[in-house]
PyMOL commands that place a pseudoatom at each C-alpha (Angstrom):
pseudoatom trace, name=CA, resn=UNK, resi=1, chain=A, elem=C, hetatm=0, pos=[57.221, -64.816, 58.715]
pseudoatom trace, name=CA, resn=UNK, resi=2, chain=A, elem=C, hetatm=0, pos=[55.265, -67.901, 57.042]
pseudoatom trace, name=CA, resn=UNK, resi=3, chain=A, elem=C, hetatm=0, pos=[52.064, -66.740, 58.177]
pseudoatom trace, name=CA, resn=UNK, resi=4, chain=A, elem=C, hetatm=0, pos=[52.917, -62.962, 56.363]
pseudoatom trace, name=CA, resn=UNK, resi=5, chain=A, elem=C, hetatm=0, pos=[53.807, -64.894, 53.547]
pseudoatom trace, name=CA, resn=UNK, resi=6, chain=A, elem=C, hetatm=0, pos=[50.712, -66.592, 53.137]
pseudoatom trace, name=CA, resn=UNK, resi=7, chain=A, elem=C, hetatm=0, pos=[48.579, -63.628, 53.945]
pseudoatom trace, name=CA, resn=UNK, resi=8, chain=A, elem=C, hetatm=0, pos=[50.767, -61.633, 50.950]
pseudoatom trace, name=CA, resn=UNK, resi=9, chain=A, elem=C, hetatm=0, pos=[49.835, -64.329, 48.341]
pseudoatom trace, name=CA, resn=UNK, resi=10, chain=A, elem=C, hetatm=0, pos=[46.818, -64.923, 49.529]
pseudoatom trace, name=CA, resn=UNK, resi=11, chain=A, elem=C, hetatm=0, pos=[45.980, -61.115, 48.709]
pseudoatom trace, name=CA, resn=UNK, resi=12, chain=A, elem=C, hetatm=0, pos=[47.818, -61.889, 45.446]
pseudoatom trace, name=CA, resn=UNK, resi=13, chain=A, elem=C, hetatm=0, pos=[45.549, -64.169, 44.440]
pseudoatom trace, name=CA, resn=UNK, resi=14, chain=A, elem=C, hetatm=0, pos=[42.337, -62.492, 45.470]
pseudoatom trace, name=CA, resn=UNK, resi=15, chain=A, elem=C, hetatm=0, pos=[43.927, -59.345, 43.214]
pseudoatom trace, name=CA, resn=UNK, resi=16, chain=A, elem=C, hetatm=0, pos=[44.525, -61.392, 40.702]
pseudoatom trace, name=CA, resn=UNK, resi=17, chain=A, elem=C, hetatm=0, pos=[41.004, -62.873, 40.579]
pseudoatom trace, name=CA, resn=UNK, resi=18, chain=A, elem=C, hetatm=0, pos=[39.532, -59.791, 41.035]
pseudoatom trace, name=CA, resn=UNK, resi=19, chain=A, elem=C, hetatm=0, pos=[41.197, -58.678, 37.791]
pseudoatom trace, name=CA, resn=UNK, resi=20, chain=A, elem=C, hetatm=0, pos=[40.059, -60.629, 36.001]
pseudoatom trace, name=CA, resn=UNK, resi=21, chain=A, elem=C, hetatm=0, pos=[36.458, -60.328, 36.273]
pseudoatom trace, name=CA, resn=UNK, resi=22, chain=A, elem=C, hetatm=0, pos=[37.555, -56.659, 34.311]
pseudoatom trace, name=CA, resn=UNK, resi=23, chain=A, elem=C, hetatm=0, pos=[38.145, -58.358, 31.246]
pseudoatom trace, name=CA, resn=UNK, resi=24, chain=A, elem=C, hetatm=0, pos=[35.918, -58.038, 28.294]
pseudoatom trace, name=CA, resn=UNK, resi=25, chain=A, elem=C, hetatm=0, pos=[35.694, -60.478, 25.350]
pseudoatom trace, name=CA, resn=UNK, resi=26, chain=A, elem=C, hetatm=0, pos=[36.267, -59.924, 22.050]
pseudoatom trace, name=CA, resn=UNK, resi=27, chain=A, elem=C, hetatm=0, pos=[32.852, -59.362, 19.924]
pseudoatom trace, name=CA, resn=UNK, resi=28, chain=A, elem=C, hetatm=0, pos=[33.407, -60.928, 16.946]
pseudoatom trace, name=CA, resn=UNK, resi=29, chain=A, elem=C, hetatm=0, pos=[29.417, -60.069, 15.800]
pseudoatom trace, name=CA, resn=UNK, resi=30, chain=A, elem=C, hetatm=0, pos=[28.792, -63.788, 15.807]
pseudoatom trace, name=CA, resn=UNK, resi=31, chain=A, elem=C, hetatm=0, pos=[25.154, -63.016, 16.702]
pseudoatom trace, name=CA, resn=UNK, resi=32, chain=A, elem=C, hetatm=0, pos=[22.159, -63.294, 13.892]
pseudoatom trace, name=CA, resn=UNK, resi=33, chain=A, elem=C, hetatm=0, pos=[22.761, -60.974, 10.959]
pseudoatom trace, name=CA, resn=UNK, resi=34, chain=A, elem=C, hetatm=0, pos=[19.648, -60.274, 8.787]
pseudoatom trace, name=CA, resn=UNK, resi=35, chain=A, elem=C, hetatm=0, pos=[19.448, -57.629, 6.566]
pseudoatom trace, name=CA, resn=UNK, resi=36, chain=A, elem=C, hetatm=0, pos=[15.929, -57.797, 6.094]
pseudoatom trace, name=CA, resn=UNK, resi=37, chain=A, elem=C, hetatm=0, pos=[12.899, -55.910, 7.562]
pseudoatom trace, name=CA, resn=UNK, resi=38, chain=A, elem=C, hetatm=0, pos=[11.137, -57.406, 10.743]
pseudoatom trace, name=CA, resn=UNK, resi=39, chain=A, elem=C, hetatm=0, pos=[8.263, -57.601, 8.528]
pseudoatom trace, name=CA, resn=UNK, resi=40, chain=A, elem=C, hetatm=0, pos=[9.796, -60.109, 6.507]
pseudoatom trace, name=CA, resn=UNK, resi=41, chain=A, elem=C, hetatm=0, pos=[9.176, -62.826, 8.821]
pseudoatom trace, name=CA, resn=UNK, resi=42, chain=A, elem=C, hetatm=0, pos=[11.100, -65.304, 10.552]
pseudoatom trace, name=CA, resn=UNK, resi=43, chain=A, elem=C, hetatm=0, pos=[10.039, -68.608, 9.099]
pseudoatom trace, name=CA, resn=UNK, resi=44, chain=A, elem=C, hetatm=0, pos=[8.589, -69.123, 12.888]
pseudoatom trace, name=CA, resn=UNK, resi=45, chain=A, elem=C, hetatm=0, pos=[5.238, -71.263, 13.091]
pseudoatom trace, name=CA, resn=UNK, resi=46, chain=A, elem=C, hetatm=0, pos=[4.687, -68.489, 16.209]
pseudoatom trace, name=CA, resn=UNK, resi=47, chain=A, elem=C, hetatm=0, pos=[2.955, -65.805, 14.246]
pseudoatom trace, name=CA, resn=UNK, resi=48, chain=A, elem=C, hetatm=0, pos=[-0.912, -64.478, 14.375]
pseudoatom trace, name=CA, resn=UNK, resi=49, chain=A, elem=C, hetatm=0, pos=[-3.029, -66.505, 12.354]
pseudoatom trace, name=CA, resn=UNK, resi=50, chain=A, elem=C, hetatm=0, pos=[-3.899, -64.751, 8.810]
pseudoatom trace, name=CA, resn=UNK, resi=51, chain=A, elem=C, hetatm=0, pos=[-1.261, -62.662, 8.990]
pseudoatom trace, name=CA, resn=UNK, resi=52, chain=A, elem=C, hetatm=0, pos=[1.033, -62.997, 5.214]
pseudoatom trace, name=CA, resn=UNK, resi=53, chain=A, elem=C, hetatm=0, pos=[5.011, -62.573, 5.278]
pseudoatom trace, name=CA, resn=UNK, resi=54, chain=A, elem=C, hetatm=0, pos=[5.496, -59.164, 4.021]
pseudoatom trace, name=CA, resn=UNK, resi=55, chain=A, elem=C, hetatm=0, pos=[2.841, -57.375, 4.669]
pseudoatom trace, name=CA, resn=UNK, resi=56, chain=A, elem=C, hetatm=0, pos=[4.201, -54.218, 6.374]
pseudoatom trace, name=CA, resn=UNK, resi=57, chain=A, elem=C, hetatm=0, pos=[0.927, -52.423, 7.218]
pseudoatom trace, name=CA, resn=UNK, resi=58, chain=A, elem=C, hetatm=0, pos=[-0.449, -55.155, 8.853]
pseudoatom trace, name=CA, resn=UNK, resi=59, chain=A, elem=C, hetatm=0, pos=[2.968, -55.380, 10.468]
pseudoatom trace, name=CA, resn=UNK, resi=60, chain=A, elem=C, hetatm=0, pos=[2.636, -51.949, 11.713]
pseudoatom trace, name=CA, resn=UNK, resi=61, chain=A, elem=C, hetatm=0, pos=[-0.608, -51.405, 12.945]
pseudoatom trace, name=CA, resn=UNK, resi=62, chain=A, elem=C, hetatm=0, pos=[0.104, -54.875, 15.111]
pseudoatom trace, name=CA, resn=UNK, resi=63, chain=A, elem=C, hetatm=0, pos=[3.121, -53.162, 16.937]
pseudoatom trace, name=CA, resn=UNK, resi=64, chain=A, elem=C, hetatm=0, pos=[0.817, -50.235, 17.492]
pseudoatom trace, name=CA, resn=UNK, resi=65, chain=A, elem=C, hetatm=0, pos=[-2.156, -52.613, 18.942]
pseudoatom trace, name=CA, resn=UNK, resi=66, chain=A, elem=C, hetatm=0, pos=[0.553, -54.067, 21.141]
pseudoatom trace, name=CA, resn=UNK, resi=67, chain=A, elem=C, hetatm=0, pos=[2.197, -50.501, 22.368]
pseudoatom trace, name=CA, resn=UNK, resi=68, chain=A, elem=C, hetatm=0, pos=[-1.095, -49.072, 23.533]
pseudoatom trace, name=CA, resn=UNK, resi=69, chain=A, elem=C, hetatm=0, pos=[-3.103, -52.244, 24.625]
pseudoatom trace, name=CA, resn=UNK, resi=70, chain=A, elem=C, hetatm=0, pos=[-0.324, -54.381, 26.175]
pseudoatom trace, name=CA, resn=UNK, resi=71, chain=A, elem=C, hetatm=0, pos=[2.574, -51.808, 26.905]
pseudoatom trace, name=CA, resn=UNK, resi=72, chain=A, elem=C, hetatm=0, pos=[0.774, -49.095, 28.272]
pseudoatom trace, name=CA, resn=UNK, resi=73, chain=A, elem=C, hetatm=0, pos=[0.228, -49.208, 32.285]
pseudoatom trace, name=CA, resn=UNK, resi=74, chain=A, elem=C, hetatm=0, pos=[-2.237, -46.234, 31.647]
pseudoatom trace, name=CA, resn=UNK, resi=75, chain=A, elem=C, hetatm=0, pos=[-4.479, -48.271, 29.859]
pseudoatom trace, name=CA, resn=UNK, resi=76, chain=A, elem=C, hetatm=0, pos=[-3.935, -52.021, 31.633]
pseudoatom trace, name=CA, resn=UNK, resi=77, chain=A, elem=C, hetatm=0, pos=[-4.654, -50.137, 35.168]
pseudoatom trace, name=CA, resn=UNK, resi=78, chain=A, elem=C, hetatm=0, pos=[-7.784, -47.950, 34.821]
pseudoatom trace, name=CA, resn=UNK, resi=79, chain=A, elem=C, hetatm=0, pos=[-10.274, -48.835, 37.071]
pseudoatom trace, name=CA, resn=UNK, resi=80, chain=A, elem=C, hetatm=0, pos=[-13.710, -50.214, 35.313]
for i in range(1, 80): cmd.bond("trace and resi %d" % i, "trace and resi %d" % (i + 1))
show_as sticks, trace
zoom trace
């Protein structure tokens, strides 16, 4: 009888915890909010030397540089 009992809870409490894991937290959208464009710059020290705040060309043809030269398996693995 005891040792049913403690088996019953014991399942219980594994249920319960199990539960729980289900649960989702609120999101209140405490993240960063910026309503500006990437290209406005972060006030970071971390950016490419030369390169002005603003400048969305520039901007541009950087994220294209770093699609095809640094994204692209096809052109990191060619055989020279």
């Amino acid at each position: 009888m005891m040792k049913r009992l403690v088996q019953t809870t014991l399942a219980a409490a594994v249920a319960l915890a199990a539960l729980t894991a289900c649960g989702e937290k609120p999101q209140t959208g405490a993240g960063i909010r910026s309503d500006a464009p990437p290209y406005a710059g972060t006030g970071s020290n971390f950016t490419r030397p030369g390169w002005k705040v603003g400048d969305k060309t520039e901007w541009e043809s950087q994220l294209k540089a770093r699609q095809q030269y640094g994204q692209n398996e096809y052109t990191r693995t060619q055989a020279k």
